[in-house]
N, C-alpha and C positions, 0 to 999 in steps of 0.2 A: 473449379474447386467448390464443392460444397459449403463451404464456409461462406464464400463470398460478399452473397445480402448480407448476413450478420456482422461481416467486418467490414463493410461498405458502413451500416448504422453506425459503427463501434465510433469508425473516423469521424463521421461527423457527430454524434456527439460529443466529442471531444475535442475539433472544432467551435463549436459554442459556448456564448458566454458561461463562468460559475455557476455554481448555485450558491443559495444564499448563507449562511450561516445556518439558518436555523435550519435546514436540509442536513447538515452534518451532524454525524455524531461527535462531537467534542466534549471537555473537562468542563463543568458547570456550576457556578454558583448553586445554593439551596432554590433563588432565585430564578434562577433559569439563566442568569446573565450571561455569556461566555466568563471563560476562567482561563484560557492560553492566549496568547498573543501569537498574530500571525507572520507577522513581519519583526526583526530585530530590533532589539532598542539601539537608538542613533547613534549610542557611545560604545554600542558592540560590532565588533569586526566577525562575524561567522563562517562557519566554514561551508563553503559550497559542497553541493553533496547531490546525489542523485541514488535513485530505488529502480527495479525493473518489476513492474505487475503484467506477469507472463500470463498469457489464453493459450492452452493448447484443447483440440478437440479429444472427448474422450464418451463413450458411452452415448453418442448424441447430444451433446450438453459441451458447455464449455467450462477447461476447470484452471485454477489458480495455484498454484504451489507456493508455499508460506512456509518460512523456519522458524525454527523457537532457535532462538540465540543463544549459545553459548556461555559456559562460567566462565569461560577465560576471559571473553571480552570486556571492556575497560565500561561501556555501558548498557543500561537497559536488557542486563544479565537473565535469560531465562524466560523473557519476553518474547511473542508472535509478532514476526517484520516478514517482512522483503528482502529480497539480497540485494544490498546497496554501500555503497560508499562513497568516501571525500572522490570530486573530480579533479585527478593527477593533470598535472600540465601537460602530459601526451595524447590523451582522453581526448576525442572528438566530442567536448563540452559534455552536457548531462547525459546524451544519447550514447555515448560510448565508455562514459562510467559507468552508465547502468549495467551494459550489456557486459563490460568487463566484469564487475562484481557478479553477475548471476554467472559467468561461467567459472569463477574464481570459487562462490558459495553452493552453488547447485550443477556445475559440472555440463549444464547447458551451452550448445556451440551458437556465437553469436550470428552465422552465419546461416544457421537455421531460423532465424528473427524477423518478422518484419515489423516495423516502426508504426503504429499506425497514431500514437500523439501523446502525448502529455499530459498530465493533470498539473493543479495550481500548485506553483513554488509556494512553501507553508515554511514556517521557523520552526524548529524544533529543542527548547531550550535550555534542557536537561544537556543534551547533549552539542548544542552549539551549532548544531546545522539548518544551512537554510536549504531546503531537499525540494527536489523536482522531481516526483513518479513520471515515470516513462510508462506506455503503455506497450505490449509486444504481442503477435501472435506468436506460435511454432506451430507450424502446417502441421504434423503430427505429433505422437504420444510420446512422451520420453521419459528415461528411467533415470530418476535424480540421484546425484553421486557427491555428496556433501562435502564439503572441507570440513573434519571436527573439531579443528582450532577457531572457526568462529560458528560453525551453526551443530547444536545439539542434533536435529533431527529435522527431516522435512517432513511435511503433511500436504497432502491437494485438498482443494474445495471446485463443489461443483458453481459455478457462476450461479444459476438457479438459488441456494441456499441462501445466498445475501441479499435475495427479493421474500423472502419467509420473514412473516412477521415475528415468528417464534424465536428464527433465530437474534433475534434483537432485543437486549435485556439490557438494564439497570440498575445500580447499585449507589449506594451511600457511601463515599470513602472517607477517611480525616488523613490529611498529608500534612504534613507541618503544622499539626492541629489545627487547618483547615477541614471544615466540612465540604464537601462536593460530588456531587453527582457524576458518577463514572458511567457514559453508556460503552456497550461493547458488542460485537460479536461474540457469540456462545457458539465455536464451531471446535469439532473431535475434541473437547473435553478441554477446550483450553476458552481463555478469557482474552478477545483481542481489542484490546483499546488502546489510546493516546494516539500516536502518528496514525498506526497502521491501520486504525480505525476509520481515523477522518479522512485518509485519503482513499480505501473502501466503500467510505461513505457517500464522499462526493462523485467516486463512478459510479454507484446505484444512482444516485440522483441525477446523475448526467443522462444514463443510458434510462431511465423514468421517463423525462422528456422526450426520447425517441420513441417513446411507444414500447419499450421492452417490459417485459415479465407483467404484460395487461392480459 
């Protein structure tokens, strides 16, 4: 398979320790401080949850498929994710939520998957989960086929795109009449931050360390 070196790298980057905070794009004081918590507060019970961040090879490049969420949905309406959800008690743990939500969200056969690791379990606290990205090749190109009850619409990105410094922008938000620093991906006209960003973020930074996009 032509792929192979690249997903030989892939796995072990993602084998290796995190990165550090400040590698990530997160929600930030004026300060620069962090402004999320990564882990639950000790008197919250959250909901386990897991994401699928698919590679399939496309144009010589490897690309990402990402949805804007849905009005219907109960959170984070209208918003750039992953297809992911709570991990059911039948679910073979976060590896088989994922893979069940991306064929539930995007119509992808999990059979066509290969598992190659995970990124760091993060909180997410809008919404009460504590989510585990999976990461997945599909040996080939596939034509996404949405559930419109929870995803508006899919988009790809080329892997490439989120090593462009261009694509990495900044902004000043006030949330609860907090001021704070929103960084995000600026990708096909959409703004992708909070979750979907820092866990974006932390695979650029992992796959940095292998030597990618030098």
């Amino acid at each position: 398979m032509p792929w192979n070196e690249d997903i030989n790298r892939i796995r072990q980057a993602l084998a290796g320790p995190p990165p550090s905070h400040d590698e990530l794009l997160i929600l930030r004081r004026l300060d620069g401080t962090p402004l999320r918590p990564f882990t639950p507060p000790p008197d919250v019970t959250p909901r386990r949850s897991a994401a699928l961040l698919l590679l399939f090879p496309h144009d010589n490049d490897l690309y990402i498929p990402l949805t804007v969420r849905s009005s219907r949905v109960t959170t984070h309406r209208g918003e750039v994710s992953l297809p992911g959800g709570g991990i059911d008690p039948d679910d073979n743990g976060a590896v088989g939520a994922a893979l069940r939500e991306a064929h539930e969200e995007i119509g992808v056969d999990p059979t066509d998957i290969e598992v190659l690791g995970a990124l760091t379990t993060f909180y997410i606290p809008p919404s009460n989960n504590y989510l585990t990205p999976i990461v997945g090749f599909h040996t080939a190109g596939f034509v996404p086929n949405h559930d419109p009850e929870e995803v508006e619409l899919v988009f790809t990105v080329p892997l490439s795109s989120l090593f462009n410094p261009a694509t990495i922008r900044e902004e000043i938000w006030e949330r609860n009449g907090i001021p704070m620093r929103v960084p995000f991906f600026a990708l096909n006209g959409y703004k992708v931050w909070g979750a979907t960003a820092l866990l974006l973020s932390e695979f650029v930074a992992r796959l940095r360390r292998a030597g990618w996009g030098r």
